[in-house]
C-alpha positions in Angstrom: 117.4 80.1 92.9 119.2 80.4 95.9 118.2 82.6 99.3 121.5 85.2 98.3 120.0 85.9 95.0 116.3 86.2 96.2 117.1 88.5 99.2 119.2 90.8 96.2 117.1 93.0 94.4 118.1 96.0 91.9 115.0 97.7 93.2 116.7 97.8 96.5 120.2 98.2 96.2 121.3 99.8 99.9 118.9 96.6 101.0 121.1 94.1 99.2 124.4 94.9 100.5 123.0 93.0 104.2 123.5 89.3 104.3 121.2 87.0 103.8 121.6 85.0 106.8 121.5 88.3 109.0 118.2 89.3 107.7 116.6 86.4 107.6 117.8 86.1 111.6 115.6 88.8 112.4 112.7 87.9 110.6 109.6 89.2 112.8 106.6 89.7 110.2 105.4 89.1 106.8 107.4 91.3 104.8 111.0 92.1 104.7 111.6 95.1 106.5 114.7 96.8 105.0 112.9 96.7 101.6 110.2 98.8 103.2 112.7 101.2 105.1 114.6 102.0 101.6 111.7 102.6 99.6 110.1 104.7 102.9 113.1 106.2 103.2 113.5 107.9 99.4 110.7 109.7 100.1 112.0 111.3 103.2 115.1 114.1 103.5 116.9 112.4 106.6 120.2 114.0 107.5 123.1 112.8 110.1 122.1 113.1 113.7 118.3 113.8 113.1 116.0 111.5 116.4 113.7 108.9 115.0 111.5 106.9 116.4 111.3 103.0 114.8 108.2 102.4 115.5 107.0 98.7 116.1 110.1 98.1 115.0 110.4 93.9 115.4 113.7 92.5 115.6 115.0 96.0 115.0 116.4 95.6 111.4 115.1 98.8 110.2 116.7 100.6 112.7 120.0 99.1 112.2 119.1 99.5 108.8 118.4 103.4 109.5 121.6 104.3 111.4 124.2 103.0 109.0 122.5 104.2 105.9 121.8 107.7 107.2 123.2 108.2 110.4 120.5 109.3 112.3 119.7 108.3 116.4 117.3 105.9 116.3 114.7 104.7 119.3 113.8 101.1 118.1 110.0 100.3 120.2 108.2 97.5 120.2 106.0 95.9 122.4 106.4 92.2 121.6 110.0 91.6 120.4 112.7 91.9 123.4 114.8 94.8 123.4 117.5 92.4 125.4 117.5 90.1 122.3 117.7 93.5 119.9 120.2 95.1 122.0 122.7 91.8 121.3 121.5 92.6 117.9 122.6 96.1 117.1 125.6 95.6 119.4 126.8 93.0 116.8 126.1 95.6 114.1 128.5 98.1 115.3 125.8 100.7 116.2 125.5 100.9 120.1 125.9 104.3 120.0 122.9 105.1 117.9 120.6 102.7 117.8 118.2 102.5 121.5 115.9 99.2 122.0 113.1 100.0 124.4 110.1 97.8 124.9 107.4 100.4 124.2 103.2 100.4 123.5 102.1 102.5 120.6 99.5 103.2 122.3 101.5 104.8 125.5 104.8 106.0 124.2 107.3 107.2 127.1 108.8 110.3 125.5 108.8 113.8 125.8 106.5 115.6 123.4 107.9 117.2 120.2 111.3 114.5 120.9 111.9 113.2 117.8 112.6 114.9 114.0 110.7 111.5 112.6 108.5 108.7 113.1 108.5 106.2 111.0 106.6 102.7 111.0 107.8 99.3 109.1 104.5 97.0 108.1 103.3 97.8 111.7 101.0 100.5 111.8 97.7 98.9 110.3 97.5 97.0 114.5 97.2 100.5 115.7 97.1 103.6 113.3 93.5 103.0 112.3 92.1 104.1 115.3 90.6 107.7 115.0 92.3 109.9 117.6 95.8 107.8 117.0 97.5 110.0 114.9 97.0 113.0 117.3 98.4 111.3 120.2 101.1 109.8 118.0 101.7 113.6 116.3 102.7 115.1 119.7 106.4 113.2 119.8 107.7 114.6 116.9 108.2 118.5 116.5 106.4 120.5 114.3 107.7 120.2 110.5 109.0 116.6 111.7 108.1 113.7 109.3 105.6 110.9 110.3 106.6 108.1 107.3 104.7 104.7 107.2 105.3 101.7 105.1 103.0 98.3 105.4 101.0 95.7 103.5 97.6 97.4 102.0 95.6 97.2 99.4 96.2 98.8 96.0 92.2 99.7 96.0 89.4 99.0 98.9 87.1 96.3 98.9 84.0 97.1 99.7 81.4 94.6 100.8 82.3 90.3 100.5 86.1 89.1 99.9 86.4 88.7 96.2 85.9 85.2 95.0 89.8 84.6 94.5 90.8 85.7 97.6 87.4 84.5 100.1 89.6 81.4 101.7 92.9 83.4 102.7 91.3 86.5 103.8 89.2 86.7 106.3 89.0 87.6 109.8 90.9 90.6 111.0 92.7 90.8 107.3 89.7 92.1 105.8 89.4 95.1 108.0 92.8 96.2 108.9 94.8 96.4 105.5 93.8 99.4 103.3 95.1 101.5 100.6 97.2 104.3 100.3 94.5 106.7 99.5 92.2 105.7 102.6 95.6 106.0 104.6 96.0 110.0 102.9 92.2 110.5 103.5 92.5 109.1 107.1 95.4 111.3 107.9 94.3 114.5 106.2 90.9 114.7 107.6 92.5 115.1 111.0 94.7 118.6 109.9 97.5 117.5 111.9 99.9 116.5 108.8 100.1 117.6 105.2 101.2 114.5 102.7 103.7 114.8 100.4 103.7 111.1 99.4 101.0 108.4 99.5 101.5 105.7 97.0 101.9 102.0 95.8 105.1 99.4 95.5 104.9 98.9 91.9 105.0 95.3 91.9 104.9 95.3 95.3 103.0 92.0 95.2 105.7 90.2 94.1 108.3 91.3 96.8 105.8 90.4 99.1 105.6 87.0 97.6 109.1 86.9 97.3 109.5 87.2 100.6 106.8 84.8 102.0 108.8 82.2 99.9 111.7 82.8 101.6 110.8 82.8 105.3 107.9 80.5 105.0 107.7 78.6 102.0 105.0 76.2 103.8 102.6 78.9 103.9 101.1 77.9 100.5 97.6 79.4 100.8 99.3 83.0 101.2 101.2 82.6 98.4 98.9 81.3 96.0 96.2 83.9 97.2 98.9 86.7 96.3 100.0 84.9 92.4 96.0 84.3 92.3 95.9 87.9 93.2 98.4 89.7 90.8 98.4 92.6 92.1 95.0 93.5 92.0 94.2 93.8 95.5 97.1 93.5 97.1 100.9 95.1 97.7 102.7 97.5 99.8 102.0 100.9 100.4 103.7 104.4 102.0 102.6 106.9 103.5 104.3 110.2 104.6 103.4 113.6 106.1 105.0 116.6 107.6 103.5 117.6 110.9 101.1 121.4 110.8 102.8 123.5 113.1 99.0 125.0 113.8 97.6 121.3 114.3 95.6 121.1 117.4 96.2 117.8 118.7 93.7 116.0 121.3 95.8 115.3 124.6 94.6 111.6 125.4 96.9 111.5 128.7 94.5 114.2 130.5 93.9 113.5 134.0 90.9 115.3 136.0 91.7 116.9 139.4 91.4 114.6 142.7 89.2 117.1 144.5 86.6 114.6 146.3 84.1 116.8 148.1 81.5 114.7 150.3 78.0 115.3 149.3 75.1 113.5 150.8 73.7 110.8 149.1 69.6 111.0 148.6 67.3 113.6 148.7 66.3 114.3 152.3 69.6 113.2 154.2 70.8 116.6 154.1 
């Protein structure tokens, strides 16, 4: 089988129409990222001209991806891919005018609050979203009613306690704690009251896509890929996640600053 056909998938026909060689030129993490951003993407109304926000966005295929599929102005942030080497990449794509690479932290975004229609995240967000007070400081950049969308590697149920037997030699380490399922993801996001989800679900089959893919842009990496056929689906596949900010959602303000009002005091007791 040749890369063409393995890249082409009927599951993901707006995906398929990009070449081969341009995708796999932009590979920055273990799954292919305009699969994710299509299946994302049908569960999300975006119209011409709307702001997003790519969030952790790698080489900034998705948000190529995003502006010539729906038109919409797109802020492509990431912290570790260079936004010189992705600006020479959406300049070749024809979408300058839409399409913004910025070297940004998730964790200390530079826009102004209620900026953006959407935020969206493409196998990213399980290095930062877990945190607690995350989504709250993340909620404030999109309006009210705006879309927060995520699609990443999880796991189709939680493990709770030791790896499974099957799986005990490939995952371990920071694997076992930061992948999760879709329902953990709803239950971490509604417990906050800042969003209300209209979608949080499973691939079907993701699995093999995300085998698929490992075979294509690292076909060395054996131990993954046996852990995932080993696997079948039990554990593992892709997951989405999307909610529509509250308009009454209080939101914790982590960027705060106290007063610098120094008044001298003395020091000890009895130096008055």
């Amino acid at each position: 089988m040749t890369v063409d056909q393995r890249l082409a998938s009927d599951r993901f026909p707006r995906a398929s129409a990009y070449h081969p060689a341009w995708v796999l030129a932009g590979v920055s993490g273990g799954a292919n990222p305009l699969w994710l951003t299509e299946w994302l993407c049908e569960a999300i109304d975006l119209r011409r001209g709307m702001r997003v926000l790519d969030l952790g966005c790698g080489r900034a295929l998705s948000s190529v991806f995003l502006r010539r599929e729906f038109g919409v102005e797109v802020w492509a942030a990431d912290l570790w891919c260079s936004p010189t080497e992705n600006s020479e990449r959406i300049r070749d794509a024809g979408v300058e005018e839409g399409v913004f690479p910025i070297r940004a932290d998730a964790r200390s975004l530079p826009f102004a609050e209620g900026f953006f229609d959407a935020i969206l995240s493409i196998d990213s967000f399980m290095y930062y979203g877990t945190d607690d007070l995350y989504l709250s400081d993340l909620a404030r950049f999109v309006k009210p009613g705006g879309t927060l969308g995520i699609a990443l590697a999880g796991m189709v149920t939680e493990v709770d306690g030791p790896a499974p037997a099957h799986l005990a030699e490939w995952w371990a380490g920071d694997m076992a704690y930061c992948l999760h399922s879709a329902e953990w993801w709803r239950r971490h996001w509604e417990r906050t009251g800042i969003v209300d989800i209209s979608v949080a679900d499973t691939l079907d089959d993701g699995w093999r896509f995300w085998r698929d893919w490992i075979k294509v842009v690292a076909p060395a990496n054996e131990r993954e890929i046996l852990a995932l056929e080993t696997d079948a689906g039990r554990h593992f596949g892709y997951v989405r996640v999307v909610g529509r900010r509250r308009a009454d959602a209080q939101l914790f303000d982590p960027h705060l600053t106290i007063p610098a009002e120094y008044t001298k005091q003395p020091l000890l007791r009895g130096s008055e």
